[in-house]
Backbone as CSV, one residue per row, in Angstrom:
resi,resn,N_x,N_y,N_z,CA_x,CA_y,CA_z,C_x,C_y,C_z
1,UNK,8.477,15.061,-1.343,8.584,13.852,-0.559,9.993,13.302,-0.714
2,UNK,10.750,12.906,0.972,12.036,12.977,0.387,12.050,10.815,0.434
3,UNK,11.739,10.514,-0.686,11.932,8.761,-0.942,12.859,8.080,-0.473
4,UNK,14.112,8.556,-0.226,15.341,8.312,0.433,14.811,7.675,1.757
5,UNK,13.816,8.208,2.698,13.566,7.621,3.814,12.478,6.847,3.687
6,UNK,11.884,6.115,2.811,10.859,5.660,2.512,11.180,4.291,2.944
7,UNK,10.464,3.343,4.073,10.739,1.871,4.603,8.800,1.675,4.226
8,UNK,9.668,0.910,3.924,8.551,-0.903,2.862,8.527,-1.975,3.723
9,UNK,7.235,-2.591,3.686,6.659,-3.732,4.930,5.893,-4.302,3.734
10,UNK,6.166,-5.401,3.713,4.822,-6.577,2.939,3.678,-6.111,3.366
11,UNK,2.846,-6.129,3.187,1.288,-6.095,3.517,1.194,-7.785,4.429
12,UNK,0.360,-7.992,5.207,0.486,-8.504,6.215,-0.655,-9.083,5.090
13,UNK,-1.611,-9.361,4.493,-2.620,-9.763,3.901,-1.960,-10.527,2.678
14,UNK,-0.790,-10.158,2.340,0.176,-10.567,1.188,1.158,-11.877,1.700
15,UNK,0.749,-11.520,2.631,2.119,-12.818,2.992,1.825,-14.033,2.673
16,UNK,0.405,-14.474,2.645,-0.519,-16.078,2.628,-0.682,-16.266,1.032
17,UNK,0.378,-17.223,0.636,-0.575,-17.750,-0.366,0.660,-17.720,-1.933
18,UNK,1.535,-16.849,-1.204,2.855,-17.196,-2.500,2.854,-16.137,-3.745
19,UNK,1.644,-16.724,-4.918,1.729,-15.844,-6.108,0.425,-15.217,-5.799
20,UNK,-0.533,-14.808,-4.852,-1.559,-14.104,-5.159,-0.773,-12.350,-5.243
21,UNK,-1.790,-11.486,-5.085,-1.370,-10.269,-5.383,-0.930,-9.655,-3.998
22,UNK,0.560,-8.868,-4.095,1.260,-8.806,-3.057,1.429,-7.135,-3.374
23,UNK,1.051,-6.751,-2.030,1.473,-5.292,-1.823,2.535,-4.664,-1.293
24,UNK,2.782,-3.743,-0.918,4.069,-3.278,-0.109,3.186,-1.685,0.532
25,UNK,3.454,-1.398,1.518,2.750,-0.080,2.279,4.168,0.323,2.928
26,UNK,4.032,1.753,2.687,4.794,2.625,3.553,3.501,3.787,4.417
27,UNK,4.239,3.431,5.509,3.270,4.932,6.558,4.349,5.445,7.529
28,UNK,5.770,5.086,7.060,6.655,6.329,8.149,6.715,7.655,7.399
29,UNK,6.003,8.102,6.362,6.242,9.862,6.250,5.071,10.286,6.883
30,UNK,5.288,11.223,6.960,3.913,11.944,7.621,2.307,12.234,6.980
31,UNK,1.564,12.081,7.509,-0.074,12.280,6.858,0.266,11.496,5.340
32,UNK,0.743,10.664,4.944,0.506,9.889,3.608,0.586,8.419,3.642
33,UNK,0.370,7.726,3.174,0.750,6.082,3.011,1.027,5.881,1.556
34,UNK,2.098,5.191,1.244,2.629,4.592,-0.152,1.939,3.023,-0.228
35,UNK,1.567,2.992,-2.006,1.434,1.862,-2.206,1.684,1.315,-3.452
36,UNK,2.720,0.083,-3.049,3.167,-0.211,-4.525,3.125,-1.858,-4.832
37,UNK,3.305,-2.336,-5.879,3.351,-4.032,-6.138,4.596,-4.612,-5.874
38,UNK,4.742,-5.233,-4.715,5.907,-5.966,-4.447,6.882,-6.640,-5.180
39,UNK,6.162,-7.561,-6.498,6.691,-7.703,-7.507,6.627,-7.197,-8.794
40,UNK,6.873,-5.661,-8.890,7.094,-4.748,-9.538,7.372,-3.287,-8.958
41,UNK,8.429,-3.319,-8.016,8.574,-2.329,-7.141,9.121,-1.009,-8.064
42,UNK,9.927,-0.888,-8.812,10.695,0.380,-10.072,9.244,0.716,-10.892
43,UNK,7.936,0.124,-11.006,7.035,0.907,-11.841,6.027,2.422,-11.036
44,UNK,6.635,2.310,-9.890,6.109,3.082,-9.521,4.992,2.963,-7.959
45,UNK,4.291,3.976,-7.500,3.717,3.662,-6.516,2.532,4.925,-6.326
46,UNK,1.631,4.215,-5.543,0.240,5.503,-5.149,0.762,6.047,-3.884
47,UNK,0.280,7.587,-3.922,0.676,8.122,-2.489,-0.842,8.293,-2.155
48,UNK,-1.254,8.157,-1.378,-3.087,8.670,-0.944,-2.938,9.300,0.695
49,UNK,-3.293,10.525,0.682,-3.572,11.278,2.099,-4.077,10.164,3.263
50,UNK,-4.250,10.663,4.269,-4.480,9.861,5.717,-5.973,9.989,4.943
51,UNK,-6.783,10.763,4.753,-8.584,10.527,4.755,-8.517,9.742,3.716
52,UNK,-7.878,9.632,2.427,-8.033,8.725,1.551,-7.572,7.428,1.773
53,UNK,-6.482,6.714,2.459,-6.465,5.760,3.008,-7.359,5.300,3.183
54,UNK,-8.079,6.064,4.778,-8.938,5.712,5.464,-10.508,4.883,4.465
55,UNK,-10.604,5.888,3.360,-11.905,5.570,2.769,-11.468,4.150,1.913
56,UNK,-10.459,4.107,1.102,-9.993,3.039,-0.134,-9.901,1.716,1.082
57,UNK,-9.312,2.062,2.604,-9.743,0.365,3.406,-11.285,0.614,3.772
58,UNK,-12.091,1.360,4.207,-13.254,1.128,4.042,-14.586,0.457,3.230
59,UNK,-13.986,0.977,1.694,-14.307,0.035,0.544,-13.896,-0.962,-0.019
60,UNK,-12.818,-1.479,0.545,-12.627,-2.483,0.728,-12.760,-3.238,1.409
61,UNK,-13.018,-3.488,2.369,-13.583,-3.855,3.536,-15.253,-4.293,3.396
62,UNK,-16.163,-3.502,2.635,-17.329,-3.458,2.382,-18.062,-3.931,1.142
63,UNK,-16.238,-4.482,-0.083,-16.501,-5.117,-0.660,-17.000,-4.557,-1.657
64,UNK,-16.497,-3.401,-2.283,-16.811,-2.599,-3.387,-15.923,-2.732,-4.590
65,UNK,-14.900,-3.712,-4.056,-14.194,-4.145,-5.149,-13.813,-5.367,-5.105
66,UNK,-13.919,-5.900,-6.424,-14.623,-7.477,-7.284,-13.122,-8.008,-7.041
């Protein structure tokens, strides 16, 4: 994965509210999405395939996590 081209967008769900928990998503590489903590961007980040995306907003969405 070449990181060099990697562009970062707030999470649109992150923007409301100041200190709650703030994400950052990348989806310009191909078949993957990045995800990392906005305010802790150098610790690192999750890469999850297009089907895994798909399922981790599903369960979330459905409220499988507290």
């Amino acid at each position: 994965m070449d990181e060099g081209h990697v562009q970062w967008r707030k999470s649109s769900r992150s923007q409301h509210g100041g200190e709650g928990e703030c994400v950052e998503v990348s989806t310009n590489l191909a078949s993957v999405t990045l995800i990392r903590d906005s305010k802790a961007p150098g610790m690192g980040h999750v890469v999850l395939w297009s089907g895994e995306m798909a399922g981790l907003l599903a369960d979330i969405k459905a409220g499988r996590f507290g």
